[in-house]
FINUTI-991070 format. One record per residue: x, y, z of N, C-alpha, C in turn. Coordinates in steps of 0.001 Angstrom, whole numbers, plus 500000, padded with zeros to 6 digits. Atoms other than C-alpha are relative to their C-alpha. Example, Ala and Ser with C-alpha at 12.3 -4.5 7.8 and 13.67 -1.06 7.14 Angstrom:
2
500890498810500000512300495500507800500900501200500000499180498810499940513670498940507140499230501090500730
//
This chain:
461
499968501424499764064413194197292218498598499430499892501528500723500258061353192011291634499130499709500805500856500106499080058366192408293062499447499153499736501613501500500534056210189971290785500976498896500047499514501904500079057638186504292162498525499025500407501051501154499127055411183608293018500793498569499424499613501232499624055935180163293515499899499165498407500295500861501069057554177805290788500536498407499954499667501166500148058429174545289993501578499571500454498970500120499890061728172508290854500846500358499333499243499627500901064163174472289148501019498841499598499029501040500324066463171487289145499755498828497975500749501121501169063854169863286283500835500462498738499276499510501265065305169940282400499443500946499169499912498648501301063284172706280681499915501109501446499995498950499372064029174952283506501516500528499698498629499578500488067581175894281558499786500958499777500581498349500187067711179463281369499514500540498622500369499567501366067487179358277344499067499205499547501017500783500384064864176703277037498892500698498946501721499025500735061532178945276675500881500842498878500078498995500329063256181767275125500679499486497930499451500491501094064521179255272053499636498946500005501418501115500205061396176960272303499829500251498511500450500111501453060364178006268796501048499831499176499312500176501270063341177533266686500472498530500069499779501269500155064520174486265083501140499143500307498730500448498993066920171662265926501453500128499369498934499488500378069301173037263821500806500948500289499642498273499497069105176496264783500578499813501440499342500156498843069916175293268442501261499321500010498495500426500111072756173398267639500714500863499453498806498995500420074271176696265715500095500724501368500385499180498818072992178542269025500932499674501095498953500225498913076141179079271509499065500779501013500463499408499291074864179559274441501130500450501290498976498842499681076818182640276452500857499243501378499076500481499020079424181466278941499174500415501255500477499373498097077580183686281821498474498689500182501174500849499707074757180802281431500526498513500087499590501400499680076618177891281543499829499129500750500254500746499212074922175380283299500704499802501520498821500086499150077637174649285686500294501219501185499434498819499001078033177913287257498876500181500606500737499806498901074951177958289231499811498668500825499110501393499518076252174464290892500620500321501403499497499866499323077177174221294143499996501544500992500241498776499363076209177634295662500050499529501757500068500079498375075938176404299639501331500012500251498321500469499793079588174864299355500701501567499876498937499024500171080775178461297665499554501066501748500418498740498731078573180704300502500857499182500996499326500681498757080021178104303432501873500589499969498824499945499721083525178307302529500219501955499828499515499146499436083173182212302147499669500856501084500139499984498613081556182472305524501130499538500638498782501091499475084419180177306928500949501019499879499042499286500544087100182609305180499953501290500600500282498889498886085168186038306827500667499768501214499972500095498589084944184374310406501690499954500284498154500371499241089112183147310258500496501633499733499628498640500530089933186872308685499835500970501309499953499462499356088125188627311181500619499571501472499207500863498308089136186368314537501709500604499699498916500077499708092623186745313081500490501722500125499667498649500246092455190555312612499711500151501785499744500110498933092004190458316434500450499522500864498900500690499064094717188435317535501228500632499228498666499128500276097468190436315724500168501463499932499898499153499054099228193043316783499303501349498713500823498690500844098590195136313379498623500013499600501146500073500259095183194326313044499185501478499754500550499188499566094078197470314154500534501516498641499215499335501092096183199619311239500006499599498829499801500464501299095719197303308674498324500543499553501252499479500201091806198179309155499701501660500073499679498673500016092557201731309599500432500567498237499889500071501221094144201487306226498910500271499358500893500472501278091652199953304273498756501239500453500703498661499592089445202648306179499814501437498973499643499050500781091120205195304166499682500055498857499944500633501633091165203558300791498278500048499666501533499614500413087648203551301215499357500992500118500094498553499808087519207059302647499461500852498449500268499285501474088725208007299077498796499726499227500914500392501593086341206131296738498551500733501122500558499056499175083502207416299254500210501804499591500166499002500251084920210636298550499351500480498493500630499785501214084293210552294776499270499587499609501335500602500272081217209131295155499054501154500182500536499595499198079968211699297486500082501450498602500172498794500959081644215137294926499769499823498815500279500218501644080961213069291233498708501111499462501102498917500778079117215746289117499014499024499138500828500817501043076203213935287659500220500237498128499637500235501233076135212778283962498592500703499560501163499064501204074101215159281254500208499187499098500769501219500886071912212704279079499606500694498873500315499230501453071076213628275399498297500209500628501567499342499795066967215351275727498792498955498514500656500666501060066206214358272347500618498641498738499641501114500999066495211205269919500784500733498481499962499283501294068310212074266866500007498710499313500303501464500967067363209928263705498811499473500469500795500905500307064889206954263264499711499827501733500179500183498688063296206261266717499522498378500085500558501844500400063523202743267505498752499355500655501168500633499477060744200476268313499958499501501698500227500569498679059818199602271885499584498933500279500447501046499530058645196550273552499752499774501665499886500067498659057087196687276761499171498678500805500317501453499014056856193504279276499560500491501244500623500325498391054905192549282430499703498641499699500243501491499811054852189469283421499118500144501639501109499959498919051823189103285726499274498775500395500401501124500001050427186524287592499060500213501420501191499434498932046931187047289609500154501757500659500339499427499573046838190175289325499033501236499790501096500046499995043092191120289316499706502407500514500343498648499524043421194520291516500749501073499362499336498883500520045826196614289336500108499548498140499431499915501552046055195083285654498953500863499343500423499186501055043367197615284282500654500818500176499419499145500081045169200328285513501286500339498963498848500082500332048222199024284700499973500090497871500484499759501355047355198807280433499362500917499929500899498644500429045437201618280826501326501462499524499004499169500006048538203432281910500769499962498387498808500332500330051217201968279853499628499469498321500677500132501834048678201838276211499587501585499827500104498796500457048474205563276558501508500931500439498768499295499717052075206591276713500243500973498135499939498963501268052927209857274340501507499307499314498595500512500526056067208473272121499192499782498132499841500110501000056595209536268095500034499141499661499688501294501149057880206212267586498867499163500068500634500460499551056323203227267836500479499184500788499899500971499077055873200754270494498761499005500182501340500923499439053792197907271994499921499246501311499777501017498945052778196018274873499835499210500349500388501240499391052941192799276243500192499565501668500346500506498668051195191098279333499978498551499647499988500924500269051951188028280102499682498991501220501173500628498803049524185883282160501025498626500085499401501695499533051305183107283999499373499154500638501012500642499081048422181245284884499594500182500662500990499141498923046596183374286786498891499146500423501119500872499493043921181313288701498870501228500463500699499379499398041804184986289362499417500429498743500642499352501479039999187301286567501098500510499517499259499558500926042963188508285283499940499821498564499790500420501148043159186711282232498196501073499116501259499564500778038951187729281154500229501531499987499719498874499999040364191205282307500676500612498851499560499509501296042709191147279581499844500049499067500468499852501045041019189939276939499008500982499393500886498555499809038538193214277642500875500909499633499217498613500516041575195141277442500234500206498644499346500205501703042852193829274053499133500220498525501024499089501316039323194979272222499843501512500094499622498472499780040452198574273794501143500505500085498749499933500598043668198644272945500613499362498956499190500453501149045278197585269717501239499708499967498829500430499913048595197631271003500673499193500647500022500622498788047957195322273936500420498507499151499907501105500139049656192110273382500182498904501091500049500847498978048852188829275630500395498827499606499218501384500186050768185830276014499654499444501312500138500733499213049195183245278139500912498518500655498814500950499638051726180727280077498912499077500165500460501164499602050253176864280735500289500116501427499693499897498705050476175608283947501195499350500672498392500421500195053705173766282913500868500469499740498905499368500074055429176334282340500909500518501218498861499690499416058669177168284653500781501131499997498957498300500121061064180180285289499630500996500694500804498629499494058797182297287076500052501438499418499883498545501234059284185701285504500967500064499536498651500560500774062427184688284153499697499651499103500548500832501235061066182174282310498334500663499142500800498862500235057996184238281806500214500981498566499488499258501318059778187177279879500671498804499152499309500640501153061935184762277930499228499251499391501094500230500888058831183226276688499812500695498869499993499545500870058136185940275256500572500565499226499221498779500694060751188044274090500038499145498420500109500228501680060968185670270458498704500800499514501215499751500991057864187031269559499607501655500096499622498568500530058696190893270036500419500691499459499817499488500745059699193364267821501218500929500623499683498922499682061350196046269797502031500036500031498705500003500193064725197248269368500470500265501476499835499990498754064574198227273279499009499339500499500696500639499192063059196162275656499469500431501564499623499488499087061653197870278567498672498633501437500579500748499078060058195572281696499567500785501514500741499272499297057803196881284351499341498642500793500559500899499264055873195087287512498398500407499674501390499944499959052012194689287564499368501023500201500272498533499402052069197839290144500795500619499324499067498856500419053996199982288050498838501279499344500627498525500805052792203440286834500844501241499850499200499290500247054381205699284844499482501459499321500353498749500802054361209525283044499818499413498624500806500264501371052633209445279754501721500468499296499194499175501005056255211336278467501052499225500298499457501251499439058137207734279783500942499943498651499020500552500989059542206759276514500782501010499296499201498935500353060431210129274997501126500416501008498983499890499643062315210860277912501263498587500045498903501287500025064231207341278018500915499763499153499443500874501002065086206393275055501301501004498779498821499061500220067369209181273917501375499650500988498862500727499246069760207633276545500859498678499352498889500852500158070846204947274823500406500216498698498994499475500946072325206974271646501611500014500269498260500480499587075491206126273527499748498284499351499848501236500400076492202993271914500266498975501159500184500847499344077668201576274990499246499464501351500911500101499001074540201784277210499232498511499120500827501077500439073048198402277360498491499983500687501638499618499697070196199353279544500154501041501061500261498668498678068584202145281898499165499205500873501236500394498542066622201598285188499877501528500834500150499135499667064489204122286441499823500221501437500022499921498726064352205399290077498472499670500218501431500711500538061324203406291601499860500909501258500599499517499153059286205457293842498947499599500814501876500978499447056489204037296625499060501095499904501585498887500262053161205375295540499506499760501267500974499684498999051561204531299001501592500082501248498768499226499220054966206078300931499414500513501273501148499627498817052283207937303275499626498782500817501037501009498710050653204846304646500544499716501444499284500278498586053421203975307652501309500123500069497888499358499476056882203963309314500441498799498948499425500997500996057682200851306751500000500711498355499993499044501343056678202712303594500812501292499687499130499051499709057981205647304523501480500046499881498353500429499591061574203881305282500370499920498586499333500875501011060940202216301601500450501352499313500351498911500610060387205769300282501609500609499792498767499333499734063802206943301937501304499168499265499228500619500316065791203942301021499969500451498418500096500277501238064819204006297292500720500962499475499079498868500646066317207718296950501512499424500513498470500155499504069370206618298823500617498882498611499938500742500559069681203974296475500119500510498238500328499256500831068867205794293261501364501148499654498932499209499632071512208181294543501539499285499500498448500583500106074423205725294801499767499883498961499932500180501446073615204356291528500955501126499225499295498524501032074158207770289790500987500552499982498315499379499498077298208747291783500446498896499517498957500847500088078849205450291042500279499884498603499839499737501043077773205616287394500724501028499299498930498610500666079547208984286930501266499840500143497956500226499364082890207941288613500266498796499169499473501110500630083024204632285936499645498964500730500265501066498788081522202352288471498423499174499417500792500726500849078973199795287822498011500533500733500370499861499571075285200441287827499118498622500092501048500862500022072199198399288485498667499905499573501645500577500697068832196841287213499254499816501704500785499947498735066284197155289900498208499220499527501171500708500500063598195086287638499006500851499997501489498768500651060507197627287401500946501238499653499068498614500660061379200175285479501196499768499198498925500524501069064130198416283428500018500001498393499179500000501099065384199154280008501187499622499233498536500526500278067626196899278265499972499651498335499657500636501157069093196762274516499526498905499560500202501789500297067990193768272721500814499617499438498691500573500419071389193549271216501278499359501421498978500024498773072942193760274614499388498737500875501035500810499175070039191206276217500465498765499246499626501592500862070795188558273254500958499416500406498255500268499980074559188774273784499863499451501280499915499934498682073539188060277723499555498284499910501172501185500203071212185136276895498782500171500602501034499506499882068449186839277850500070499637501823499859500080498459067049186268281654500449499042500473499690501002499340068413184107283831499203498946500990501044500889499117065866181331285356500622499411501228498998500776499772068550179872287236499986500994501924499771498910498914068202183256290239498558500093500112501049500221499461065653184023292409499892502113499732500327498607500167066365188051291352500679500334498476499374499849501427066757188244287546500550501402499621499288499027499913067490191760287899501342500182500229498233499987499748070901191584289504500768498841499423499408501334500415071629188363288108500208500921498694499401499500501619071692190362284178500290501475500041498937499055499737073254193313285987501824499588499797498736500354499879076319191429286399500433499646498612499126500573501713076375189489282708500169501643499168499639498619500972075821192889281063501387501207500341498069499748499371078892194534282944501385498553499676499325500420501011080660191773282002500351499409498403500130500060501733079883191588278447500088501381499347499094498484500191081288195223278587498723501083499847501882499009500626077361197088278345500471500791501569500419499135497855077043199998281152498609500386500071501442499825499277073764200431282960500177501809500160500139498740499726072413204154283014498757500061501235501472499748499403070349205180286143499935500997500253500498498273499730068381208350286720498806500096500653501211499606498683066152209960289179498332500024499050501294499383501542063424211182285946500362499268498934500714499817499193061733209764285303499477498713500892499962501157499438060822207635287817498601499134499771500939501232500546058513204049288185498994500211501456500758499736498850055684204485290895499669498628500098500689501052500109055023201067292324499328499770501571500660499643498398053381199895296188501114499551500566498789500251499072055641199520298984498896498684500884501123500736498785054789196487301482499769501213500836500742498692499362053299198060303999499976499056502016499952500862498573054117195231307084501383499411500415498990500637500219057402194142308616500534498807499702499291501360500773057221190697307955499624499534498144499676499852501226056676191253304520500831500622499376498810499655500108059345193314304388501133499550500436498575501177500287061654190583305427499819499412499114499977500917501356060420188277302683500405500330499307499411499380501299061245190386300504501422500883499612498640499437499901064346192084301565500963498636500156499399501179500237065327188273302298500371499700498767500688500159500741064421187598299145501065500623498561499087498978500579066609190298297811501376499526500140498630500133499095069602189766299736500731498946499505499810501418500506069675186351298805500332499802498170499898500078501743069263186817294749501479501373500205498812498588500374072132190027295030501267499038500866498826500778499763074575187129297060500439499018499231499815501656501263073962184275294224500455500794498822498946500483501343075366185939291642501567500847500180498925500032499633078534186760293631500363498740499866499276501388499968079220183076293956499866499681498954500293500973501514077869182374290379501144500829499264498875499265500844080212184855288840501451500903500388498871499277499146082750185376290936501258500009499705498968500348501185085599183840288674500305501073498981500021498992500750084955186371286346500217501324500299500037498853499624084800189133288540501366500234500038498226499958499034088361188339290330500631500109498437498929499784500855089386188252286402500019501218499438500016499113500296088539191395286233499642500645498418500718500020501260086304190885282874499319501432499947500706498599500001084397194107283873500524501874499575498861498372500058087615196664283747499654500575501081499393499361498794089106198183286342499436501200501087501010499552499236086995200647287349499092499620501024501502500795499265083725198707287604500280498949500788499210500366498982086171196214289215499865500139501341499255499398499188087265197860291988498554500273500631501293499552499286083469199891292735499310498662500568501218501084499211081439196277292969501252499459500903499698500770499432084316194949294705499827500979501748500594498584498698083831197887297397498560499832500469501259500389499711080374196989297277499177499400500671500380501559499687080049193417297953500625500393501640499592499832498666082591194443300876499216500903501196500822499234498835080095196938302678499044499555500310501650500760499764076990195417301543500044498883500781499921501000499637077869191780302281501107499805500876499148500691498683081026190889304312499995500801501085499981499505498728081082193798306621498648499405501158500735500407498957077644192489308115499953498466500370499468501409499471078854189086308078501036500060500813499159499822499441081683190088309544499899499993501627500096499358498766080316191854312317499465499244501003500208500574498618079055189109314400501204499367500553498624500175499753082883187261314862500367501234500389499654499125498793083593190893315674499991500739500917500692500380498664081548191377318028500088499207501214499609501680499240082102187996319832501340500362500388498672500080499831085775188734319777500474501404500837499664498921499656085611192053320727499297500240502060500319500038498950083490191109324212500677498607500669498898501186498998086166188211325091501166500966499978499183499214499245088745190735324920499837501423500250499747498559499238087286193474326483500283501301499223499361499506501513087838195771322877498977500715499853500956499820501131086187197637320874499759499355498486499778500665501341085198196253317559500925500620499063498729499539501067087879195933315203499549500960498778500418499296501302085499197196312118499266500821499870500397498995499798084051200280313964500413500883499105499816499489501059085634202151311668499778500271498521500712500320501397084452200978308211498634500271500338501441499318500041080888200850309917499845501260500207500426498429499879081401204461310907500108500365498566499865499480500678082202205354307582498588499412499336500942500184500448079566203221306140498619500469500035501155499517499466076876204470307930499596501348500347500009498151500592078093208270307283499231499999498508500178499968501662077772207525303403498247499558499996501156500466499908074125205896303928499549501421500613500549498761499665073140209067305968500414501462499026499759498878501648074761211378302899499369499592499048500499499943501091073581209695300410498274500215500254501801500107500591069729209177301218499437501848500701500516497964500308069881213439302508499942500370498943500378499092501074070734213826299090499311499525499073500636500393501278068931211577297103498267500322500348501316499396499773065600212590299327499798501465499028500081498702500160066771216093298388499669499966498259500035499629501310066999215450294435498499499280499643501532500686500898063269213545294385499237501073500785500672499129500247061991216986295398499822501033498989499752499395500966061234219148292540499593501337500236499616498451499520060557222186294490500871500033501050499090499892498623062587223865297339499915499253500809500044500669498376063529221660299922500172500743501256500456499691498524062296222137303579501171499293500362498815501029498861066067220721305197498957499566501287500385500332498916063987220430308399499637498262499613500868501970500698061740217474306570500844499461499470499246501196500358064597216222304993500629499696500729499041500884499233066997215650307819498989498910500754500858500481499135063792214267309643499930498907499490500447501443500825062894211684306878501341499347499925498997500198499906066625211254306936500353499119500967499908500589499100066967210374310282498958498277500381500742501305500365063911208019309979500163498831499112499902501098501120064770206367306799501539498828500251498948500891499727068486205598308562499622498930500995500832501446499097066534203971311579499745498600499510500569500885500792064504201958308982501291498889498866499152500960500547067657200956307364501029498570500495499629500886499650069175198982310047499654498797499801500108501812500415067025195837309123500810499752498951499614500633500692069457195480306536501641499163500775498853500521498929072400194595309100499262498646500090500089500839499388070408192062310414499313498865498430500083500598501034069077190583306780500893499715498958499256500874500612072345190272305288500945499019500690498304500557499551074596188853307982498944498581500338501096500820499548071335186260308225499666499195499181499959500478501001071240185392304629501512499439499931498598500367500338074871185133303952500047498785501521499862501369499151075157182417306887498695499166499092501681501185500535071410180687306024500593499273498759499084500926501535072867179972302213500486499407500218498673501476500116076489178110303607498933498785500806501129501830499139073429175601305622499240499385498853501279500749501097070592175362303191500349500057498573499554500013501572070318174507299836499695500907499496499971498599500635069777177077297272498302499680499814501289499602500249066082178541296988499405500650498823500742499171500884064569178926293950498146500502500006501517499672500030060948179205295172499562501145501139499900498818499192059564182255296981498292500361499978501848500316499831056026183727298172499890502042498733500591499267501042054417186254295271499684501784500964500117498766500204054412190097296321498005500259499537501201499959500290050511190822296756499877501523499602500435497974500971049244194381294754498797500208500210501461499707499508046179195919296235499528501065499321500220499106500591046370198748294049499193501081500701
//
C-alpha cells in the first residue's frame, strides 16, 4: 500500500479525472476515439459517505437483530462453519510453482517512483535500481513531484551517472498525487511490464530475472512482491510491521492458490501494460491506488501473482501515531473501493471463486469490526456473551496461523520455533490496532466527506 502520499489539491477540480494526465499528450481526436473503462466512470466515486452510512446502518440493524432472535445464535454458528471450510483451504493450499526462467524474447521493463522530497534516500534508491542484473532491457523513471528539497539537483547528478535514469519533473499544478504522478508518465514509457516501487524501496540486483518469468502465464496481469521492513530491529512497532507483512504475504499466496483474489501492495508492484491500459491506468480518484487497481484488474478478468522472493525492503514507521496515519490511511483507501465497486462485485464480474474469497474478506476485515461494537453493547444489556465470538475466535486463530507461517517462510535457514512463536505472539498483540482502526474508519466515512488529501510518509533512510 502506499507509502509515498503527500498532500494534493481538491480532487473535486476538472483535470483531476483519473485519465486526464495520462492522455494529456494526445489529440482531440484521439480522445474522443478513447473509451474510457467503465471501472473509471466518473460517477462511481460519487457519493461514498451516503454508501458507507447506509452500510453502517445495515451492520448495526443485522447485528441488534441477530440478538433479539431466537436463532441468532445458530445462524452465526453456521456461517462459522462455512468459514471454518474456506479457512481450511487456505490454511492446507499447496503453494503455486512459478516458471524460473523466461522463455523467448525478454520483454522490456519500465521502472516508476514517483517521489516527492525525497532528499535522504533518492541516491540510494537509483543507485540500487540502475544496477539491477537483467538480459533484457529496462529503464528507469523518477518522477519529481515538486520537490521543494535537493532532490531534484540530486537527480540531475544521477542522470550524468546513469544512462538509464529517466526524470520527469511535475509543476506545481499538477494533481493526482502519485496517481496522477505515474499516469503522467506512463505515455512516455516503453516497457512491456511496468514495475512501481516507493522512494525507500531496495531491492536484489537478480529482481527482474526472477520476476518477470511469472507473467508467461497469459493471464497474470501483475505481481507484487512481499515488502519487508529494513529497520524491523528498531522497536515493538517495527517489529509488529515486520510480523504483519509475513502474515499478509502469507494470505495472499494461500488465497492465490485456492483461485482467490490477490493483491497490489504498491512498492514492489508489477503490472502488464496491456492489463494496466485495459484498467485505465491509476486511479486519482482513491487515496490507495494500489487496492483501488487491485479490484479493476480482477474484474477485467487479470489475476495478481504474489510471492515471498523476492521481496521489496522498505522503512517501517517507527511511532504509533504514525502508524495510525497510515494504517488509517489504509483502511480508508481498502473501504472506498468496496463502495466504488460494489455493483460489480455483487454481479459477480470477478467469477466465482474470487467472488466468494473477497467477499469473505471484506466480511472479516471490515464488517466483523464494525460489527463488534453493536455487539458488544447488546451483549452487556442482556447479560450475553457476544453473538460474533465465534467468527472472532476463528478469525483470530487464522491471523495467529498465518503470520507463524509466513514468519516461518521469510526465514531461509532453519527456524528457531521458540523465536517464531515469540515474534508470533508479539506480532498478534501488535495486530489488535487493526480492530480499533477499522471499526473507526468504517463509521468516520458514513459522517465525513470523502478524503482525498493525506500527510506524506517521511524516509530517513
Amino acid at each position: 500500500m502506499p507509502a509515498n502520499s503527500w498532500p494534493e489539491k481538491d480532487s473535486d477540480q476538472e483535470n483531476s479525472h483519473p485519465l486526464n494526465t495520462v492522455l494529456s499528450d494526445q489529440s482531440d481526436n484521439e480522445l474522443e476515439n478513447k473509451k474510457v473503462p467503465i471501472f473509471l466512470n466518473a460517477s462511481r466515486f460519487q457519493g461514498r459517505r451516503i454508501k458507507a452510512a447506509l452500510v453502517l446502518t445495515i451492520v448495526w440493524i443485522i447485528t441488534i437483530a441477530l440478538h433479539l432472535i431466537s436463532w441468532g445464535s445458530m445462524l452465526i454458528l453456521t456461517l462459522t462453519g462455512f468459514l471454518g471450510i474456506h479457512a481450511f483451504r487456505i490454511i492446507f493450499a499447496k503453494h503455486r510453482k512459478y516458471p524460473q526462467v523466461m522463455e523467448g524474447n525478454l520483454p522490456l521493463v519500465s521502472v516508476l517512483v514517483a517521489a516527492k522530497n525525497e532528499e535522504a534516500v533518492i541516491n540510494r534508491l537509483v543507485n540500487n535500481l540502475c544496477s539491477l542484473e537483467y538480459a533484457g532491457n529496462y529503464e528507469v523513471w523518477i518522477i519529481d513531484d515538486n520537490s521543494t528539497d535537493h532532490t531534484p539537483n540530486l537527480l540531475k547528478s544521477l542522470q550524468e551517472e546513469y544512462p538509464q535514469l529517466n526524470v520527469f519533473h511535475r509543476d506545481a499544478q499538477a494533481s493526482g498525487g502519485k496517481s496522477g504522478a505515474l499516469n503522467q508518465v506512463l505515455s512516455l514509457t516503453k516497457g512491456d511490464i511496468i514495475a512501481v516501487f516507493d522512494a525507500d524501496a531496495q531491492v536484489s540486483r537478480d529482481l527482474l530475472t526472477k520476476v518477470v518469468p511469472l507473467f508467461q502465464r497469459e493471464k497474470v496481469g501483475a505481481v507484487q512482491l512481499r515488502k519487508a521492513i529494513a529497520n524491523a530491529s528498531e522497536n515493538f512497532w517495527t517489529k509488529g510491521q515486520m510480523a504483519e507483512m509475513a502474515l499478509d504475504m502469507w494470505f495472499q499466496e494461500q488465497r492465490t492458490t485456492i483461485g482467490g483474489v490477490g493483491e497490489l501492495r504498491g512498492n514492489g508492484q508489477f503490472v502488464r501494460r496491456e492489463a494496466l491500459d485495459s484498467c485505465g491506468g491509476w486511479n486519482e480518484e482513491t487515496i490507495t491506488d494500489d487496492l483501488d487497481l487491485t479490484i479493476r484488474l480482477h474484474l477485467d478478468k487479470w489475476d495478481i501473482e504474489c510471492v515471498f522472493y523476492p521481496p521489496v525492503q522498505e522503512e517501517g514507521v517507527t511511532s504509533a501515531l504514525a502508524l495510525w496515519h497510515q494504517r488509517n490511511r489504509w483502511a480508508e483507501g481498502g473501504y472506498q473501493r468496496y463502495l466504488d465497486y460494489g455493483d460489480l462485485i455483487f454481479k459477480n464480474a470477478m467469477g466465482g471463486g474470487k467472488t466468494l474469497d473477497l467477499l469473505i474478506f471484506v466480511l472479516i476485515m471490515y464488517i466483523l469490526p464494525t460489527a463488534s461494537i453493536p455487539d458488544i453493547l447488546m451483549a452487556i444489556i442482556g447479560h450475553r456473551s457476544p453473538m460474533l465470538a465465534p467468527i472472532t475466535g476463528l478469525s483470530l486463530t487464522m491471523s495467529v496461523v498465518g503470520m507463524f507461517a509466513g514468519l516461518q517462510r521469510t526465514c531461509l535457514e532453519k527456524s528457531n520455533y521458540l523465536v517464531l512463536l515469540l515474534q508470533t505472539v508479539r506480532g498478534s498483540i501488535y495486530m489488535l490496532h487493526w480492530l480499533v482502526v477499522m471499526s473507526s474508519t468504517t463509521a468516520r466515512m458514513s459522517i465525513r466527506p470523502k478524503r482525498l488529501k493525506w500527510v506524506k510518509t517521511v524516509h530517513r533512510g
